[in-house]
N, C-alpha and C positions, 0 to 999 in steps of 0.2 A: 764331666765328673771324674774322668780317667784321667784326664790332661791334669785335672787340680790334684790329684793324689798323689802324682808323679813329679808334682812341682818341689822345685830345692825346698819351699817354703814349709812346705806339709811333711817334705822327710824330714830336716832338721825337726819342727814341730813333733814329732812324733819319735826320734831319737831324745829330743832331752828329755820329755815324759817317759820313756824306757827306761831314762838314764836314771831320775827323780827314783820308780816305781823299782830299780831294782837294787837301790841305795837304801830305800824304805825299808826293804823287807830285813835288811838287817840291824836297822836303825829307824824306826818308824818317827822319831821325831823327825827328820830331817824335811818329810814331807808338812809338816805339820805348815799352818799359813804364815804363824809369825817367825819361823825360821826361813821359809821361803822369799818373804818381805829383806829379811837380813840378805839373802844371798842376794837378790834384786840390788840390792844398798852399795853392795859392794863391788855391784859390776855395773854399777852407775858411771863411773870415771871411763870407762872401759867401752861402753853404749857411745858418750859422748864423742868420743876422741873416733869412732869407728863410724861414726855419721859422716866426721870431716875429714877422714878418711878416705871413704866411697866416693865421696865426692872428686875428690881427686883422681883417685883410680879411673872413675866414669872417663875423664878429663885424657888418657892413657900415661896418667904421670906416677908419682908417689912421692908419699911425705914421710921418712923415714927419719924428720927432727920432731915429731908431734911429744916423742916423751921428754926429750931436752926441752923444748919449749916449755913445756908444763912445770918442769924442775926450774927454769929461772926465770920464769913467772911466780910460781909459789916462793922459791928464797928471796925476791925483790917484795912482792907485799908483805911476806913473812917480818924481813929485815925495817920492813916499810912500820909494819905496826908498833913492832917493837920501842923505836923510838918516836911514834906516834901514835900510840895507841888511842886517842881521841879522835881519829881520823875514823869515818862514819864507815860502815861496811858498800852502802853502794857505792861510795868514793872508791872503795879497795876493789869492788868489783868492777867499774868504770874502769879502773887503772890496770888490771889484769886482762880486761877484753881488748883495749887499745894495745897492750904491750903484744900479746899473744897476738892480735891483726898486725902488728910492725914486724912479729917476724914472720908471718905466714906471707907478708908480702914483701919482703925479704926475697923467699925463697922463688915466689910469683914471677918478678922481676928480672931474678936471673934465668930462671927458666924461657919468661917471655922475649926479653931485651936481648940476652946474649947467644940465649938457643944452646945453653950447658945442658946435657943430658939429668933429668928430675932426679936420678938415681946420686948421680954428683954431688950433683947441688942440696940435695938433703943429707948425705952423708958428711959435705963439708960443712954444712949450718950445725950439724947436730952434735962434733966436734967444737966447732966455736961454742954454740950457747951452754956446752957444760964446760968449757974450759970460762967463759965468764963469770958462772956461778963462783968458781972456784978463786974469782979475780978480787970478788965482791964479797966475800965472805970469807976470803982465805980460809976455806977448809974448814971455818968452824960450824956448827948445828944451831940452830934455832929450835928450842925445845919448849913445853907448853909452860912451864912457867910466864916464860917471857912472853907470851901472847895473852890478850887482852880478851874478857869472856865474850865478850859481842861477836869477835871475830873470829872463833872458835866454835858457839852455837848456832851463826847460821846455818850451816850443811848439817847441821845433825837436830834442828830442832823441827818435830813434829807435827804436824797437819793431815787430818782425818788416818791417822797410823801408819803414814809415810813421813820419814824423814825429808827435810828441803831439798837435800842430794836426790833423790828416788823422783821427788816432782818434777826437779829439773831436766835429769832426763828423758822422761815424758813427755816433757812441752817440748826439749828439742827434739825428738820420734816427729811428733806432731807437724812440728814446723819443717821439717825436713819433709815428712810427706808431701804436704804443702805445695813447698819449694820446688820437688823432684814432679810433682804431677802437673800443678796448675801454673807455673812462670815459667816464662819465653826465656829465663838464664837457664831453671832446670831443663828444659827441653836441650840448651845448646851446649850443657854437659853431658848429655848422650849421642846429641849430634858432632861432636869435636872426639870422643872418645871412639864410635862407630865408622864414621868417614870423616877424617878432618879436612881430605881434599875438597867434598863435596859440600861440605860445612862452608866452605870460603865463597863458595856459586850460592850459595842462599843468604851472603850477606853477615856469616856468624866471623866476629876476628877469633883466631882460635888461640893466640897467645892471650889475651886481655879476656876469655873465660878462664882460662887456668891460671890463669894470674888471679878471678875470682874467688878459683877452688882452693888455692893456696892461703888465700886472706882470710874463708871461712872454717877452713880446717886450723889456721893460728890460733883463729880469734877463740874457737870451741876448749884449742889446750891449754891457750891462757885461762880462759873461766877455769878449767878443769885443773888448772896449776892452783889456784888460789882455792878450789874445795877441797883439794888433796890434803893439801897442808894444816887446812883448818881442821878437815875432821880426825886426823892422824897426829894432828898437834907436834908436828913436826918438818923441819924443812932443812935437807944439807944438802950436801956436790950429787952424790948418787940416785937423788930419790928418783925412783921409778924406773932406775936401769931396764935397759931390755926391754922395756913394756910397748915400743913400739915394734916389737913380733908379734905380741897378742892381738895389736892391732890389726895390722895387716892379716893375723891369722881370722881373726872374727868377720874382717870382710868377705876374706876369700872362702872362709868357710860356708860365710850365708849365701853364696853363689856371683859375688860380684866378679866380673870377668878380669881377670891382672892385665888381660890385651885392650881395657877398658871398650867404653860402649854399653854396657850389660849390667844391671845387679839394680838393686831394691834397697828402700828403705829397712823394710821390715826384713828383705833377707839379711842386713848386717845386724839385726835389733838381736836377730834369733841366732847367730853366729856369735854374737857376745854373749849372749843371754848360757847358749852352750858351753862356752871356756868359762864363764861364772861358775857354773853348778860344776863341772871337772874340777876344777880349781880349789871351790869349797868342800869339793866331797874327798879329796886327795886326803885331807888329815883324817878323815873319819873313815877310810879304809888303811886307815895307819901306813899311807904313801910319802915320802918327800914332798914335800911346795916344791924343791928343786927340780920334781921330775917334768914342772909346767910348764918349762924353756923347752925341754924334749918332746913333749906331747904338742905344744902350738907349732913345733916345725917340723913335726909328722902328719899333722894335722890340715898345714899349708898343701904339702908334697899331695896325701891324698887328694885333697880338693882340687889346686889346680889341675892331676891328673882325668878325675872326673870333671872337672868343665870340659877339658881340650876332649875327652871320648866323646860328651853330650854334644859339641859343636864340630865334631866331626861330621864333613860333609859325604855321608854313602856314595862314594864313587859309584860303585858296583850297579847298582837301584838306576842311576844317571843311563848309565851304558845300555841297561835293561829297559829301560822307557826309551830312549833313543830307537833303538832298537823296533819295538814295535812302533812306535813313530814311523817308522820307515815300509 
């Protein structure tokens, strides 16, 4: 019972409920359920992208093109509808999960084939895919006019009082759980992440898993490029800047280890779930949005510091048992 109270899982858990309860007391709607449900909605995009993420990270890599990806993903079915707008929504979404898995393995690819450092190789993708948006649209916007209602109501239409957006990340939670506990792939994204020399004596290839985690963290930005767009009704060169800090920061916040090997579903769920409610609650103590680029990379710095103190190995305690050992 000590060990579970002590876990990232239960403090996070129990800072955002702090956080919720001391937002309330000056704003009591904020707690309220169908305000909670909104904030849920909105850090839906956020949940997604930080599943395929973690998975990466397990892998010791990172994907720091997840929010480019998303941005020319969404201006390609955006631009897509426009002049198609008869094209059925799971076509658009078929074509958004294929594109998003072309460049998550893209990035796979080079990581695995060439042996480019992940850090590289996602800051160079992430460059290219928003200079193509730019190639492809020249700079102009896709605004909701131009978009077609089909294609605009899925992510925002309703189901037991959740919007489609809010469902979907759900079932990806779920399936990630899944994935991370019960398949021999999740297992050898903690075994590649922990010892990847060990990992090769057991038969795991450790390029062609991360080359896995690349393909399923694309495939997550692409879906999540095409519900951005839809439910925001809008799509140009910038959209989402920067949003791959939040990501990284909602990993590392739910305790997933940046030295990979280490971290949870549910600890990234609750890591998002935290820069959600920060995020939303910024305007309602009359804060900047601006200040949320400043808060996820103070936010990173504490976390990783508190992993590397929690995974510090007590020399001292070592010396002291040796010691009477002897």
């Amino acid at each position: 019972m000590t060990e579970a109270l002590k876990s990232r899982e239960a403090i996070l858990t129990g800072a955002i409920l702090v956080l919720i309860a001391l937002i309330s007391t000056r704003y009591p709607g904020f707690a309220a359920p169908g305000n909670l449900a909104n904030v849920f909605n909105d850090t839906a995009p956020l949940i997604l992208l930080a599943l395929g993420q973690m998975i990466v990270i397990l892998t010791k890599c990172i994907d720091l093109s997840v929010a480019a990806n998303l941005a020319l993903t969404g201006m390609v079915v955006a631009m897509l509808n426009t002049v198609a707008p008869g094209v059925p929504v799971i076509v658009i979404l078929l074509i958004a999960l294929a594109l998003g898995a072309l460049m998550g393995a893209i990035n796979g690819i080079l990581v695995w084939k060439l042996s480019i450092p992940p850090i590289v190789v996602t800051l160079g993708t992430m460059t290219i895919f928003r200079g193509i948006i730019f190639l492809i649209s020249d700079g102009a916007w896709v605004n909701a006019h131009e978009m077609s209602a089909p294609f605009k109501d899925f992510p925002r239409h309703v189901i037991l009082g959740l919007p489609t957006l809010s469902w979907i990340a759900i079932a990806a939670v779920l399936a990630f759980y899944v994935l991370t506990t019960r398949t021999a792939l999740g297992r050898a994204f903690f075994a590649v992440g922990g010892n990847p020399h060990a990992s090769v004596y057991t038969g795991i290839n450790v390029g062609r898993t991360q080359f896995w985690a690349y393909v399923i963290s694309g495939t997550l930005a692409g879906l999540t490029g095409y519900l951005w767009v839809a439910r925001y009704a809008v799509a140009y060169v910038d959209i989402a800047g920067g949003f791959e800090l939040d990501v990284v920061a909602a990993c590392v916040i739910g305790g997933v280890s940046i030295a990979g090997g280490s971290g949870s579903v549910i600890g990234a769920l609750l890591g998002a779930i935290f820069l959600g409610v920060v995020k939303n609650a910024l305007p309602v103590v009359n804060i900047s949005p601006f200040w949320q680029l400043a808060i996820s990379g103070t936010a990173i710095i504490v976390a990783i510091a508190f992993n590397a103190r929690a995974s510090r190995v007590p020399g001292r305690v070592i010396l002291k048992r040796a010691e009477h050992a002897a």
